[in-house]
N, C-alpha and C positions, 0 to 999 in steps of 0.2 A: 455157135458161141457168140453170144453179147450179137445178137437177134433181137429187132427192135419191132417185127414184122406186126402189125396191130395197135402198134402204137403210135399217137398224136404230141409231135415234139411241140412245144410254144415258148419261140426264142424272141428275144426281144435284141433290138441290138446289131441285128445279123446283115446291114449294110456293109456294103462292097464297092466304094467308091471309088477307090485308087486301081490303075492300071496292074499293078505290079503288087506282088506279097499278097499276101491273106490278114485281112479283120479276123482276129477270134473269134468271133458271132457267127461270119461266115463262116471259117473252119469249120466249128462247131455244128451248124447246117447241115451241110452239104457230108460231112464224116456220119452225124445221126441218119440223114435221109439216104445215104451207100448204106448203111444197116437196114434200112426197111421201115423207121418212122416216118411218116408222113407230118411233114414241117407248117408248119403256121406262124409266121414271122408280125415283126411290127417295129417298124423303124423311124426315125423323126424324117426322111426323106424317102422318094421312092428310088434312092439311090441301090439300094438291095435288089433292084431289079437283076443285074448281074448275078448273083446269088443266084437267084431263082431260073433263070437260064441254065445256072451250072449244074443245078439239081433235074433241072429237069431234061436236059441234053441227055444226065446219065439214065434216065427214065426213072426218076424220081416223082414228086408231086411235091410241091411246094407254093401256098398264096401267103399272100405280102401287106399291107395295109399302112398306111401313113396313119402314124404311132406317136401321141406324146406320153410317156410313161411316166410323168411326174404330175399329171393330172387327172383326174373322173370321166374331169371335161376338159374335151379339146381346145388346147391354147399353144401358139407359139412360145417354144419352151425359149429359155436364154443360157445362158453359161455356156460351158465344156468342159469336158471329161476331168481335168487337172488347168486350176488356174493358179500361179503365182502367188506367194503372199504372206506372212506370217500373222499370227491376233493383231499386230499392231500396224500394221497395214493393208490387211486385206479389207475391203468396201464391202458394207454389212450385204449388199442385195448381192454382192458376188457370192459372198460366204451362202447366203439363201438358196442360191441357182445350183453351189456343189451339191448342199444337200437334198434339194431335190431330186434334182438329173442321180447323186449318184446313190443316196439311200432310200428318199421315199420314194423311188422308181420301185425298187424292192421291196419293200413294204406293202404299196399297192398290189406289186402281182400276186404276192405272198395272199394277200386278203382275199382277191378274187379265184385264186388257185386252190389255195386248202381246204375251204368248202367243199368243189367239186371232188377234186380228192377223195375227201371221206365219203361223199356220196356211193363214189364208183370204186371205195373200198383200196385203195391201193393209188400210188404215184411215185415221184420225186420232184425235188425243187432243187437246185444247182444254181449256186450263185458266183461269179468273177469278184475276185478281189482284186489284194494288188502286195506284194511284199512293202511298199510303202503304210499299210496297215499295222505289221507286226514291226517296223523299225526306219529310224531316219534312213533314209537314202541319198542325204545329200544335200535335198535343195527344198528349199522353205516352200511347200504347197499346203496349210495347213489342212485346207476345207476338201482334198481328196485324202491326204491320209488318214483325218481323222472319220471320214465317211467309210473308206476301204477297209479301216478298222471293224467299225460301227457293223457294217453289213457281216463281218466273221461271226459277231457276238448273237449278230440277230438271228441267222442260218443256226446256232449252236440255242439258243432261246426257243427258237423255234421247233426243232426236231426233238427239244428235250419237252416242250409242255405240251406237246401233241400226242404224248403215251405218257401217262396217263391224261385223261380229263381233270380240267380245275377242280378243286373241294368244292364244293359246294356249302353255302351259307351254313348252314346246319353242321356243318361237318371243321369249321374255322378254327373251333377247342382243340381238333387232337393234329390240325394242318400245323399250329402253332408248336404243340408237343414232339412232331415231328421234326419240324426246324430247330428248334434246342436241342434234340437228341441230337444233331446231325454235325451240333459245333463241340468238337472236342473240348471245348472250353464249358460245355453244358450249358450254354446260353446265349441267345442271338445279341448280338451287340445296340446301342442304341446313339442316340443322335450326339451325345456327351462323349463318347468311346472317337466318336471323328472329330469331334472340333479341337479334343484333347491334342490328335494326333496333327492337325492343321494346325495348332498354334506351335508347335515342336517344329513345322516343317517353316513356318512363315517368321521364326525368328533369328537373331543374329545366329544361335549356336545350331542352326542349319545353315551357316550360311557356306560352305563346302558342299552341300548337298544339291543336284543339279540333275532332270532328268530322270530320274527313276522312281519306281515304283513302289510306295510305300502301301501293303495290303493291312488293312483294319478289319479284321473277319473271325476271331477268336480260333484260328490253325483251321477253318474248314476249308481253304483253298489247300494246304497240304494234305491236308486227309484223305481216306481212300472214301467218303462220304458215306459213315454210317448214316442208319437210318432207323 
């Protein structure tokens, strides 16, 4: 049971720096390669060396490789995981460094990964988020919650446009026929349908209105999504 015997994990992340406690990367490791994956890691330091020790004391196999995951090409990344800030005072190359480090890291692997995937007919992709994603926690980080957000939507984007295959050019007419069937409302809303709703939100008699989510989508977020 949940036998991993044959298979190649590719963890990103999986540094081990601190004496004490476990990185979830490492966890994550070191729990797949005790199953029987064979780990391939990539970390922005070769601080994972520990990791790779742990895995492989228990006669594991696990190699390692200094990893920047927010580029093609190797560059001294900058940021960290969660910095400080709200729109109105975070410093724009800060806000650039979240969304690097924490969404197009995912992106990236996403790109070089689903390929192979379909090649070899079968995989998975598992990504970390953060409950900072689905709701304030407290304390003004904008540029990780709203990246920790970002990465839920893209993992749920992603697993849903990977079965089936895009339409194809040829085929736009009845992709478009499909969309309208699909809004209870019998038709895809248009650029007029939002700014309606953005002038409602951005005037005085919104002005009680703080923080939530107003959905412009003619009821197909309720819906059980005909088709």
């Amino acid at each position: 049971m949940l036998s991993l015997h044959g298979k190649v994990a590719l963890i990103t992340g999986l540094g081990q720096s601190q004496p004490e406690g476990w990185g979830i990367g490492a966890a994550i490791a070191v729990l797949l390669a005790r199953q029987g994956a064979k780990i391939f890691g990539g970390n922005r330091t070769l601080a994972s060396v520990s990791t790779k020790e742990a895995i492989e004391t228990e006669g594991g196999v696990c190699d390692v490789v200094d990893t920047d995951v927010t580029s093609d090409i190797y560059e001294d990344p900058c940021g960290s995981l969660s910095e400080p800030g709200s729109p109105a005072t975070m410093l724009e190359e800060v806000w650039d460094s979240q969304v690097d480090l924490n969404l197009k890291s995912v992106f990236l692997m996403c790109q070089h990964v689903l390929p192979i995937m379909e090649q070899q007919g079968g995989g998975a992709v598992m990504s970390v988020a953060s409950i900072a994603g689905l709701r304030y926690i407290g304390k003004a980080q904008v540029g990780y919650s709203v990246t920790k957000a970002a990465i839920i939507q893209l993992m749920k984007t992603t697993a849903s446009s990977m079965h089936p295959k895009v339409y194809a050019d040829d085929q736009a007419e009845r992709y478009m026929e499909i969309r309208h069937a699909q809004v209870p409302m019998g038709k895809m809303g248009d650029a007029w349908d939002v700014a309606n709703a953005t002038l409602f939100l951005v005037s005085d008699e919104a002005q009680y209105i703080t923080g939530q989510e107003l959905i412009v989508d003619g009821g197909i977020t309720s819906s059980t999504g005909r088709t």
